[in-house]
C-alpha positions in Angstrom: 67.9 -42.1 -8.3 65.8 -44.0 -10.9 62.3 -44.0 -11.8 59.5 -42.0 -11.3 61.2 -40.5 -8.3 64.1 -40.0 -10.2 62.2 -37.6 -12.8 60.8 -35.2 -9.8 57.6 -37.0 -9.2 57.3 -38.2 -5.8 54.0 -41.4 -6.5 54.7 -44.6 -7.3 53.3 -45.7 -10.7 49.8 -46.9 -9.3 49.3 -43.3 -7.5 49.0 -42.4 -11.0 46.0 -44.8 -12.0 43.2 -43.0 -9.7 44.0 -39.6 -12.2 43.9 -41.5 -15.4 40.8 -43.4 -15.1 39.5 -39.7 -13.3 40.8 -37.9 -16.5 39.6 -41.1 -18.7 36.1 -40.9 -17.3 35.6 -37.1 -18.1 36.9 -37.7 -21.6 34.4 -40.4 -22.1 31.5 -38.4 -20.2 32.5 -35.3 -22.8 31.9 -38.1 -25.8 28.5 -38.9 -24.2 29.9 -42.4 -23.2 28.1 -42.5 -19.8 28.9 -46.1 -19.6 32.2 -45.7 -20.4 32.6 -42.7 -18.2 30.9 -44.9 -15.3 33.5 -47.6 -15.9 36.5 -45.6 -15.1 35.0 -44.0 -12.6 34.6 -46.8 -10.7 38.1 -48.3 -11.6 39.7 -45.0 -10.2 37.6 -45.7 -7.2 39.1 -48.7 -7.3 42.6 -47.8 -7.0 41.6 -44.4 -4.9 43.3 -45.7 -1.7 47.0 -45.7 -2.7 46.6 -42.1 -2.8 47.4 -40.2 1.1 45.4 -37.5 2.8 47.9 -34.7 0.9 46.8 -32.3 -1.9 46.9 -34.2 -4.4 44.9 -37.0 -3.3 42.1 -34.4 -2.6 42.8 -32.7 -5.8 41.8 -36.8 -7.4 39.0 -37.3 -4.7 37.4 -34.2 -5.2 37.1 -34.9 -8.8 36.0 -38.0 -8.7 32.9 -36.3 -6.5 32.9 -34.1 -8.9 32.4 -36.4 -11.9 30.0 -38.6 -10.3 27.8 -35.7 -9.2 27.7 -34.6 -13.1 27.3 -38.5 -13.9 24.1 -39.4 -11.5 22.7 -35.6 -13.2 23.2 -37.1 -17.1 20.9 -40.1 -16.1 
């Protein structure tokens, strides 16, 4: 096995983009980049719906709530 399945983790490469622009948007947020935080919120938004109804596509979904909640409360 090759790949991203072949090194124990069971997404295809774009599963992974909904966590890094989630993890990209708290970084800028923490930096007081509120635009910048906005824009990768909405590009994991974006790319949200390759992710299934399992854990960790909750685990992403509830963060991205959780980041736009803080978001809308900065403004």
């Amino acid at each position: 096995m090759s790949g991203w399945r072949g090194a124990g983790v069971p997404l295809s490469v774009a599963g992974l983009y909904p966590s890094l622009h989630l993890n990209l948007s708290e970084c800028y947020r923490k930096l007081g980049d509120l635009d910048g935080a906005r824009e990768h919120l909405q590009r994991a938004r974006d790319e949200i719906h390759v992710l299934g109804d399992d854990d960790y596509g909750r685990l992403i979904k509830d963060g991205l709530e959780r980041i736009a909640k803080q978001l809308d409360e900065a403004t």
